[in-house]
N, C-alpha and C positions, 0 to 999 in steps of 0.2 A: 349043640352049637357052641358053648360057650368050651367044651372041650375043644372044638376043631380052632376056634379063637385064641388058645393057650399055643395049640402046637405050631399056628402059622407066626406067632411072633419070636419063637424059640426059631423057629428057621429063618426068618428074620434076621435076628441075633445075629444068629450062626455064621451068615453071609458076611454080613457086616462088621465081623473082627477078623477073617478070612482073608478079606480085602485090605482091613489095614496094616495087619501085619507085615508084609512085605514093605510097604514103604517104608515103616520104620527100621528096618534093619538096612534099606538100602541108604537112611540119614546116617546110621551110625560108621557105615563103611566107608561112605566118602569123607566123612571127619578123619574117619583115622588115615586114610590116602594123603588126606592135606599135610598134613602132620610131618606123617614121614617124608615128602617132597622137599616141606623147608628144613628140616635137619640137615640132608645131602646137599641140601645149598648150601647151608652155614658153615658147613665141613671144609667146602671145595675153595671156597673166599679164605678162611685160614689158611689152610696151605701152600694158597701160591703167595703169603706172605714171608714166606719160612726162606731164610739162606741154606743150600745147601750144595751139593757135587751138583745136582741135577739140575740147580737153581742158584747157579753163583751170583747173580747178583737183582737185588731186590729196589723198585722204585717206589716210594712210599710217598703221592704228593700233598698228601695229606699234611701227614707230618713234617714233610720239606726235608726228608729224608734219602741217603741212597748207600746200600748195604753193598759190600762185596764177601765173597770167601776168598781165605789167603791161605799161604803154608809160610810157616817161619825158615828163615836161609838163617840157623845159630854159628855160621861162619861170622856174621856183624854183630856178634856180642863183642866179640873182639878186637876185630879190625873198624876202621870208618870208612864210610859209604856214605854217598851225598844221594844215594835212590833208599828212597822209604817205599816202595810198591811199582812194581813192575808185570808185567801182562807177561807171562809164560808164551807168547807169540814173539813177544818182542824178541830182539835180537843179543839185548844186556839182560836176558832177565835173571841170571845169577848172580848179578854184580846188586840187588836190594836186598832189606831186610825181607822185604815178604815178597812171594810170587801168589800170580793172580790167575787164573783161567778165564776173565773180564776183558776184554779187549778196550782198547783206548775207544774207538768208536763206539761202543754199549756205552762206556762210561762217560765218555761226552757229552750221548743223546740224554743219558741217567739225569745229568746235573741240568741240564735245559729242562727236563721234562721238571722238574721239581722249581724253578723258575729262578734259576743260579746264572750270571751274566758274564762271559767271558770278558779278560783282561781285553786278550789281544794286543798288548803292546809293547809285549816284546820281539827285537827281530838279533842276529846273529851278530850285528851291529854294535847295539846299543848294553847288551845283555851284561857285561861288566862294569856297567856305569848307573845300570836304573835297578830296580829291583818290580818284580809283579802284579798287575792289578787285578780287579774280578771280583765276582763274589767270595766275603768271608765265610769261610766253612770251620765249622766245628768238628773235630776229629776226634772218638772212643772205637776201641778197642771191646769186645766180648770171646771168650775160650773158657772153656768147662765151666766154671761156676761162678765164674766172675764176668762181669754185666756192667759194660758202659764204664771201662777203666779210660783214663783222658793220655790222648796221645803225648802229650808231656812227660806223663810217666813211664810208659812206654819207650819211645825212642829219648835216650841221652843228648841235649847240647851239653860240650865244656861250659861253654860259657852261662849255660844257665838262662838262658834266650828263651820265652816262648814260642813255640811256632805258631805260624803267621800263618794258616795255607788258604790260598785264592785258587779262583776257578781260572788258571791261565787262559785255559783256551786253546790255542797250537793246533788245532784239527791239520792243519793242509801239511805243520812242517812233521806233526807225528806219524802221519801217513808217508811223507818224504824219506825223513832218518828210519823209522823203524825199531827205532829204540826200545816202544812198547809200553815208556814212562806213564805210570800212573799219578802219583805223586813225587815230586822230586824236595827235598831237602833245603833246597837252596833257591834263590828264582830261575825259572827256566824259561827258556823259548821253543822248548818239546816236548816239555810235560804236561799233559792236562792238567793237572792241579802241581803250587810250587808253591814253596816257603818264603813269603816276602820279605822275614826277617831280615835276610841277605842276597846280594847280588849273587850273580852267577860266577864262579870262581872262588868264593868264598870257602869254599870246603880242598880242592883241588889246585889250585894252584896258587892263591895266599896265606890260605892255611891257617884262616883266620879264626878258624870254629872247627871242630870235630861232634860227628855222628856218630851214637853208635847205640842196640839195642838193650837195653836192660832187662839183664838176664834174670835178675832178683824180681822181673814184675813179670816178664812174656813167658809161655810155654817152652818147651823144649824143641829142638830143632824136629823140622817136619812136623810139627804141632799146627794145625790149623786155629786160622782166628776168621772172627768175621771184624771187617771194619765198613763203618758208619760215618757217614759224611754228611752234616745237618747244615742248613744255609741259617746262617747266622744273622744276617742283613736282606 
C-alpha cells in the first residue's frame, strides 16, 4: 500500500508540472511581442519627423516650429535678389536665393498649424509706404554639419539690418500672382512670409539695401539646405 501511495503522488507530480509548463512559456512570448510592437512605433514617430525629398516640409507644434528642404540658386552670391525662398511651382522661382518644392499653401497651413498670426495688411496700394505685420519668426539655416546657422549670417544686408521676417499672410493674392514667394526680403503683399525691416521697393526700385547670399557661410550651388521657421511671439 504504502508503495502504491509513493507512485500515485509521483503521477501527481508529473501532471502537474505538465500543465504549468505551457502557460509559462506562453507569459514569456507575449512580453517579448509587446516589446517589439513599441520599438516599431518609436521608429515610425522619428521619422516622419525627418526633412527630406520625400518629406519637404516638416510641422513641429510642439516646438512652434516649421521646417522646409531648399536647393541653393549660387547665381545670388553675386548678384541681389529681393526673394530669399521661392516654391519651384512658382512662376520666379529662379529669381531667389533658394528654391523649395513646399508650396506657398503647405506653407501657410505650416505656420497656422504652429499658431503664427497673419499680417494681412498689406494690399498693392499701400505697399511702398507701410512695411509688414504678423507673427515674428525666427529664421536658421541647417546643411551638412552645420546645425541652426541664423539667417543673418546666411543671407547678406549692405546695410547691416537684421531681418525682421513676419508671417505676411497673402494667401488669396499668392494664389492670384503665382509668384510662389515663400519668403521675400523686403515687405510684401505676396509673399507668405516678408522682411519688415523695409517697405516694399526697398531692394528694386530705391535701392536702398542690397541682398545677397554668403557664400563664405551657404553651401555650394544646388547644395540643399533645410530652413526652420520658429514663432518667436
Amino acid at each position: 500500500m504504502k508503495r502504491l501511495f509513493l507512485i500515485a503522488v509521483a503521477v501527481v507530480f508529473s501532471f502537474t508540472a505538465c500543465t504549468n509548463k505551457p502557460k509559462d512559456d506562453k507569459v514569456v512570448d507575449e512580453t517579448k511581442t509587446e516589446t517589439t510592437d513599441t520599438t516599431e512605433n518609436t521608429s515610425t514617430e522619428e521619422n516622419t519627423m525627418e526633412v527630406s525629398k520625400e518629406n519637404p516640409i516638416v510641422v513641429d507644434k510642439e516646438a512652434k516650429t516649421i521646417s522646409i528642404l531648399a536647393t541653393v540658386n549660387g547665381k545670388y552670391f553675386d548678384e541681389v535678389t529681393r526673394h530669399m525662398a521661392i516654391s519651384e511651382s512658382g512662376k520666379i522661382a529662379d529669381m531667389a536665393l533658394f528654391k523649395t518644392p513646399v508650396t506657398p499653401t503647405d506653407f501657410y497651413n505650416g505656420l497656422l498649424e504652429i499658431g503664427a498670426k497673419a499680417g494681412d495688411n498689406m494690399t498693392a496700394e499701400n505697399a511702398a509706404t507701410t512695411t509688414t505685420e504678423g507673427s515674428k519668426l525666427n529664421v536658421t539655416l541647417s546643411f551638412g554639419d552645420k546645425k541652426d546657422v541664423d539667417v543673418n549670417e546666411a543671407v547678406l544686408d549692405s546695410n547691416g539690418t537684421p531681418l525682421d521676417i513676419r508671417f505676411s499672410g497673402n494667401m488669396d493674392n499668392s494664389k492670384e500672382f503665382n509668384t510662389g514667394c515663400i519668403t521675400c526680403l523686403d515687405s510684401c503683399f505676396v509673399g507668405i512670409t516678408s522682411n519688415a525691416a523695409y517697405p516694399l521697393g526697398a531692394v528694386e526700385e530705391q535701392k536702398s539695401v542690397e541682398f545677397k547670399g554668403n557664400k563664405d557661410v551657404l553651401p555650394a550651388d544646388g547644395s540643399e539646405v533645410v530652413i526652420t521657421y520658429k514663432l518667436a511671439d
